[in-house]
Biopython code that builds the backbone (N, CA, C, O; Angstrom):
import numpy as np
from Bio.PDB.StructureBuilder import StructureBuilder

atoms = [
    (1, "UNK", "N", (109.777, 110.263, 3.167)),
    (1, "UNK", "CA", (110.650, 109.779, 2.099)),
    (1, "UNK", "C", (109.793, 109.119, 1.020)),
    (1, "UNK", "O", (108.753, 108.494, 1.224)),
    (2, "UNK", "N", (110.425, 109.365, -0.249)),
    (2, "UNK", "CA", (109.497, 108.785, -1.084)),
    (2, "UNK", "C", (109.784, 107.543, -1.459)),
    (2, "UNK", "O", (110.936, 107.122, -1.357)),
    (3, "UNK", "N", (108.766, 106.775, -1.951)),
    (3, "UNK", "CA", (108.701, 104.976, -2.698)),
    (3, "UNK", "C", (110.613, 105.003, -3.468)),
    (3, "UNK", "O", (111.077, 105.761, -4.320)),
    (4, "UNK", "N", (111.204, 103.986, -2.800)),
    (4, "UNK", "CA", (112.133, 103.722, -3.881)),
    (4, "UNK", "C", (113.310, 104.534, -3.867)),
    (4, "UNK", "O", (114.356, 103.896, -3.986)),
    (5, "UNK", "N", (113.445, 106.145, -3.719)),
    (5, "UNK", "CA", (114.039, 107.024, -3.771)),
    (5, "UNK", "C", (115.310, 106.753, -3.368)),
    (5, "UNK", "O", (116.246, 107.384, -3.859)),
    (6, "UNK", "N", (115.463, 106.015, -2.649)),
    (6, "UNK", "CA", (117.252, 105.453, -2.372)),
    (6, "UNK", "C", (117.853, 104.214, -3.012)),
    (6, "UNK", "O", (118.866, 103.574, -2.726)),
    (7, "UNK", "N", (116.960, 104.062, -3.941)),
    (7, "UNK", "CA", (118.001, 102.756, -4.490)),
    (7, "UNK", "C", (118.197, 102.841, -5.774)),
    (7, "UNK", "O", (119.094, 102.319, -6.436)),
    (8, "UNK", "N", (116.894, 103.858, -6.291)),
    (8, "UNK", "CA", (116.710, 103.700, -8.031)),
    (8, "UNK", "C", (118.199, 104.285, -8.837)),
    (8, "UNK", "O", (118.049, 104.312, -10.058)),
    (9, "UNK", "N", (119.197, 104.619, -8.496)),
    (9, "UNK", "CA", (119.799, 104.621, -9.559)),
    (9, "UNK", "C", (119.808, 106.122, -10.142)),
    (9, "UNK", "O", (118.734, 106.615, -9.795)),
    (10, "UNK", "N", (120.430, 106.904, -10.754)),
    (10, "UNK", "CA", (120.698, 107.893, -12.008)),
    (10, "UNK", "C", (119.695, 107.564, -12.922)),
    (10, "UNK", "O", (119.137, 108.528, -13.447)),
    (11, "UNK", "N", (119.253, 106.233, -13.307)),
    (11, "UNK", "CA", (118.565, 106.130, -14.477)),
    (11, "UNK", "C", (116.760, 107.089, -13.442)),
    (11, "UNK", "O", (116.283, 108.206, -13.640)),
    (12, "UNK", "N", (116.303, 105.967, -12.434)),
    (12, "UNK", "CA", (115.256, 106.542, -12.065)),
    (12, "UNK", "C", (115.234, 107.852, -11.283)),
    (12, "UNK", "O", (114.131, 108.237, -10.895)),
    (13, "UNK", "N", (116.144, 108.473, -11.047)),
    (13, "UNK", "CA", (116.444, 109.984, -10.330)),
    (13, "UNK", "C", (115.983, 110.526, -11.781)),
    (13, "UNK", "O", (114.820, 110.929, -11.767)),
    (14, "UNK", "N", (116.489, 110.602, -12.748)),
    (14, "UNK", "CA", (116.064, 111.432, -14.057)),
    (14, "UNK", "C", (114.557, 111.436, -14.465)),
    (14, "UNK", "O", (113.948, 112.254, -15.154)),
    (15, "UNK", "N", (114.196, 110.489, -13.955)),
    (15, "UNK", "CA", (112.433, 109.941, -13.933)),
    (15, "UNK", "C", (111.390, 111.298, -14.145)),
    (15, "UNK", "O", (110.427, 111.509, -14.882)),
    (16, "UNK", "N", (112.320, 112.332, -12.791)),
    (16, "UNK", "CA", (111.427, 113.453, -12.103)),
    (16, "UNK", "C", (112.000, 114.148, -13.090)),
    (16, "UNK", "O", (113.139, 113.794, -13.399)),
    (17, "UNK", "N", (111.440, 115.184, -13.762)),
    (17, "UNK", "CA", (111.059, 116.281, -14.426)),
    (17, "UNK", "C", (111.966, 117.413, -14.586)),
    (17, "UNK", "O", (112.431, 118.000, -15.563)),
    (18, "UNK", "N", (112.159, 117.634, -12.285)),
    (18, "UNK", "CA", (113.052, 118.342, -11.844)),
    (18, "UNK", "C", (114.340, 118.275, -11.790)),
    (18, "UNK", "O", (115.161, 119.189, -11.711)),
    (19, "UNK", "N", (114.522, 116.861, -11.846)),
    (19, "UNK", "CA", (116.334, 116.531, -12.039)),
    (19, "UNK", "C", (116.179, 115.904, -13.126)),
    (19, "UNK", "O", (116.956, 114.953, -13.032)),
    (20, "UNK", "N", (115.363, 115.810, -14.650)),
    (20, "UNK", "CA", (116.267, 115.522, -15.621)),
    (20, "UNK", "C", (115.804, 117.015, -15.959)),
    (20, "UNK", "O", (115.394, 116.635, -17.056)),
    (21, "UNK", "N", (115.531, 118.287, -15.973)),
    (21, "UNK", "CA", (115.929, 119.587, -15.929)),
    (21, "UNK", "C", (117.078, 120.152, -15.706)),
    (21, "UNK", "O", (117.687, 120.901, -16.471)),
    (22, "UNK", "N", (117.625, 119.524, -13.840)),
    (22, "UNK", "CA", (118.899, 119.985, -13.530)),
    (22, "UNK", "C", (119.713, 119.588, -14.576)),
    (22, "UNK", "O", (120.180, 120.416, -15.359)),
    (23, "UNK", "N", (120.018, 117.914, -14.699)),
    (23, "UNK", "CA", (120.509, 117.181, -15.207)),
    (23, "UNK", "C", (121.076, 117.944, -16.529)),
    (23, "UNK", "O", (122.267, 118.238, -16.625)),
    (24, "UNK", "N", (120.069, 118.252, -17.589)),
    (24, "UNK", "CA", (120.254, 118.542, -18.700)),
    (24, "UNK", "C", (121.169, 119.714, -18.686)),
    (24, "UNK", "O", (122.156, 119.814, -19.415)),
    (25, "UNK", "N", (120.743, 120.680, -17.729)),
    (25, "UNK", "CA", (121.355, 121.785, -17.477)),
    (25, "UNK", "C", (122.766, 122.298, -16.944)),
    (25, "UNK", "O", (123.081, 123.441, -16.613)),
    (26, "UNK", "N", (123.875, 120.593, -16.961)),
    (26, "UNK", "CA", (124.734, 120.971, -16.315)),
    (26, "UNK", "C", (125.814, 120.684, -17.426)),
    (26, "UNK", "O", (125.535, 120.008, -18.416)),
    (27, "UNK", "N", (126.975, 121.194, -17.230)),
    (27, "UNK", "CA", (127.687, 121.152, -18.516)),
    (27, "UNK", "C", (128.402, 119.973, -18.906)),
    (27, "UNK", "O", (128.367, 119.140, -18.001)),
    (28, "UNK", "N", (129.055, 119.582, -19.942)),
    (28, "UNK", "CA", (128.737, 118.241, -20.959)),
    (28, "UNK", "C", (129.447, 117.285, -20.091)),
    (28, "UNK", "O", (129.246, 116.119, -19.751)),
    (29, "UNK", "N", (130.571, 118.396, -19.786)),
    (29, "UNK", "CA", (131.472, 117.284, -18.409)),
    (29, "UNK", "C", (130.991, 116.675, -17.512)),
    (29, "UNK", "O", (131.307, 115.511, -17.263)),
    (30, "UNK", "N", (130.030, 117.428, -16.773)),
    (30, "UNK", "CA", (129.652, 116.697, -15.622)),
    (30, "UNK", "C", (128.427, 116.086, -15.422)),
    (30, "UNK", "O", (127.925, 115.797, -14.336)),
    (31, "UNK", "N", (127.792, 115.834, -16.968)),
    (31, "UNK", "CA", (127.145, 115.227, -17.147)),
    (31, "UNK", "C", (127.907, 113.813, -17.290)),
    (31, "UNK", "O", (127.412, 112.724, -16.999)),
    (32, "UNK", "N", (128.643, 113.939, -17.576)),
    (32, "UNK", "CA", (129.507, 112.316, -17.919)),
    (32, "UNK", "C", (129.603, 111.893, -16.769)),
    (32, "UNK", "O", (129.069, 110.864, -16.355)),
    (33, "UNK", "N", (130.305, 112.657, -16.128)),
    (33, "UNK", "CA", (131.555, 112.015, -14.898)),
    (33, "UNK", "C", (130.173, 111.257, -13.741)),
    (33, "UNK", "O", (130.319, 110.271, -13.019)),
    (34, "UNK", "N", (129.366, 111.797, -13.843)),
    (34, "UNK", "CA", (127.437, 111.516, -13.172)),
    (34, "UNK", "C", (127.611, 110.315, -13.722)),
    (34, "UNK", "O", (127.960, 109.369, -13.017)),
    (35, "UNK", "N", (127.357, 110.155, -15.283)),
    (35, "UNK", "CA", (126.924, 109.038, -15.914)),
    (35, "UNK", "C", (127.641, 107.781, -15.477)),
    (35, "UNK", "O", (127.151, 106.668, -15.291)),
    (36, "UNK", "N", (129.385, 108.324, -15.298)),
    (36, "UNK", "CA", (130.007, 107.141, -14.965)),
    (36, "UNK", "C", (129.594, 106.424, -13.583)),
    (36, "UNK", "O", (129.779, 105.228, -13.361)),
    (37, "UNK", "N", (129.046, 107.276, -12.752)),
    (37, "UNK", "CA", (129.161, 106.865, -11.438)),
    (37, "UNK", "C", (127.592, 106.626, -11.299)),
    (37, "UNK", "O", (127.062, 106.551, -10.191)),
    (38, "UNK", "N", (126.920, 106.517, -12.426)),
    (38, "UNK", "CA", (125.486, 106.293, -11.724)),
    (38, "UNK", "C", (124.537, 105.923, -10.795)),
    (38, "UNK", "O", (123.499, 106.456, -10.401)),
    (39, "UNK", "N", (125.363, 104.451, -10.411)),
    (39, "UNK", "CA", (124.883, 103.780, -9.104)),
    (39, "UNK", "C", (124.747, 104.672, -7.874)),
    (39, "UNK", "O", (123.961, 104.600, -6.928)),
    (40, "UNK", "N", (125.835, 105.627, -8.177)),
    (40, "UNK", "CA", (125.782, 106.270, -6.644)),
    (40, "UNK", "C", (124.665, 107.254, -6.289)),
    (40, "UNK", "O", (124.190, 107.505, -5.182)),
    (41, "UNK", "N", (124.408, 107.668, -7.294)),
    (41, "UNK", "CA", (122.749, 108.961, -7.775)),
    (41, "UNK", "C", (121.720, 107.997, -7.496)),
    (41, "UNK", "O", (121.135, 107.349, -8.365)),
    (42, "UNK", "N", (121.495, 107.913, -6.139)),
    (42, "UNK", "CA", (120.355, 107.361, -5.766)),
    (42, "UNK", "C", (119.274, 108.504, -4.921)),
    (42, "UNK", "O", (118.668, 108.241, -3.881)),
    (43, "UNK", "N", (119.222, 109.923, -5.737)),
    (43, "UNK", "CA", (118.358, 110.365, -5.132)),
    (43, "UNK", "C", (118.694, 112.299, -5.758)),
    (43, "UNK", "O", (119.762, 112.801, -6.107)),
    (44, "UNK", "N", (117.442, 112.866, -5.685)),
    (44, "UNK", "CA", (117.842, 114.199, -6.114)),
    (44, "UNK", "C", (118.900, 115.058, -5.732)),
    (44, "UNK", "O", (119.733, 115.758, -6.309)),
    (45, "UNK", "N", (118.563, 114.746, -4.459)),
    (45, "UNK", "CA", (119.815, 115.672, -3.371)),
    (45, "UNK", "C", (121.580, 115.095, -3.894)),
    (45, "UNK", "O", (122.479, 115.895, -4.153)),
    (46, "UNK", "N", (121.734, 113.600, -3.948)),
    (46, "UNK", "CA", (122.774, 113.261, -4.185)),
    (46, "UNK", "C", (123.300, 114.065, -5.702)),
    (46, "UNK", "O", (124.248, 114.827, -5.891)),
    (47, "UNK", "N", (122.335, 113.577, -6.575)),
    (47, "UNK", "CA", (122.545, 114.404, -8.096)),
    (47, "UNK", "C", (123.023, 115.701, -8.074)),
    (47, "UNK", "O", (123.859, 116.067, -8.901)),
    (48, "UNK", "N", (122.478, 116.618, -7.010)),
    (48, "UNK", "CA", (122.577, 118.324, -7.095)),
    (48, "UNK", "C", (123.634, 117.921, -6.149)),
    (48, "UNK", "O", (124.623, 117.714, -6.852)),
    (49, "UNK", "N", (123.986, 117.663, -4.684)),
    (49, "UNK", "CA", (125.437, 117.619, -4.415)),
    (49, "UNK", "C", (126.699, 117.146, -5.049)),
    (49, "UNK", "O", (127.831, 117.609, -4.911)),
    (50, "UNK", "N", (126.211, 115.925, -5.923)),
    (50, "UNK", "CA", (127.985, 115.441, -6.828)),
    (50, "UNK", "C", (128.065, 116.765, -7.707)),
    (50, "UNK", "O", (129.082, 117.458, -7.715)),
    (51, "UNK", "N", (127.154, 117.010, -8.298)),
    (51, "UNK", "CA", (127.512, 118.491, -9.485)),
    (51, "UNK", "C", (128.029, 119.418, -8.946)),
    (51, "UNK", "O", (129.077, 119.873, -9.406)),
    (52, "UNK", "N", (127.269, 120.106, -7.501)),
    (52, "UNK", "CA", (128.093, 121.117, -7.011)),
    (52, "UNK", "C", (129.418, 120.719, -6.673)),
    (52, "UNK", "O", (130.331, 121.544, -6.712)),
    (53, "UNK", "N", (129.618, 119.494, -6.334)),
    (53, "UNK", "CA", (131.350, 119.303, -5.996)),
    (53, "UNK", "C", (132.256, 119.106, -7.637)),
    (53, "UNK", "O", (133.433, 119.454, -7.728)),
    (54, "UNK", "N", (131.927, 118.851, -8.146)),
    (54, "UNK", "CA", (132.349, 119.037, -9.485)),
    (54, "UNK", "C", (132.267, 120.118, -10.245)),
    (54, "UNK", "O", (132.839, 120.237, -11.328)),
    (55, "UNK", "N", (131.766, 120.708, -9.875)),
    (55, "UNK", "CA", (131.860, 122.204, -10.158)),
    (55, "UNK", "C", (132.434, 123.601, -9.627)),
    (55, "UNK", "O", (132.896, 124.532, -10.286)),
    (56, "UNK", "N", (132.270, 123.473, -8.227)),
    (56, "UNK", "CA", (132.845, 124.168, -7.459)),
    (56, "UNK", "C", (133.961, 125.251, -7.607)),
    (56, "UNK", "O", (133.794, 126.377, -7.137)),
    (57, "UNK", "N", (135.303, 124.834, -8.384)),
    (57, "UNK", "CA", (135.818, 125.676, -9.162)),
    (57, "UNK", "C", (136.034, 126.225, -10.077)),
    (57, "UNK", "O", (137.006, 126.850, -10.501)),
    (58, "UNK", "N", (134.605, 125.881, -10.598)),
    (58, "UNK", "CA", (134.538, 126.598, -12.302)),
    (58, "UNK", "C", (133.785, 127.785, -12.208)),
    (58, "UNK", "O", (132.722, 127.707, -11.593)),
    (59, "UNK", "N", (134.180, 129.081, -12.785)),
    (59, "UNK", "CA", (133.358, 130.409, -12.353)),
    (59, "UNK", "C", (133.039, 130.672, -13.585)),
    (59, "UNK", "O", (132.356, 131.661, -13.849)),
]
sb = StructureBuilder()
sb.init_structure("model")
sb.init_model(0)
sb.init_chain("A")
sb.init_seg("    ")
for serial, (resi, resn, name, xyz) in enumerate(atoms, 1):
    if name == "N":
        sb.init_residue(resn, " ", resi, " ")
    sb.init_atom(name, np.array(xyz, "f"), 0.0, 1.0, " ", f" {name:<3s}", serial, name[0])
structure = sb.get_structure()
């Protein structure tokens, strides 16, 4: 596990390269609904699972 990785927040998950990539890449909505809930994005995996559940029925 890496330094920190479970507590930093949405702000430091975006830190990595790779998830402010995903991040950017997801559509305007669920970029928000993330933003609102930031505290809970304490980690890459969490970031890429809330999106897929927020997304899930959009084709």
């Amino acid at each position: 596990m890496a330094k920190n990785k479970q507590s930093q927040g949405l702000d430091g998950v975006l830190r990595s390269d790779s998830a402010q990539q995903y991040f950017s890449s997801l559509p305007t909505y669920v970029q928000e609904m993330i933003m609102q809930r930031r505290e809970s994005v304490r980690s890459e995996d969490d970031l890429r699972s809330y999106a897929e559940n927020l997304t899930k029925g959009d084709s």
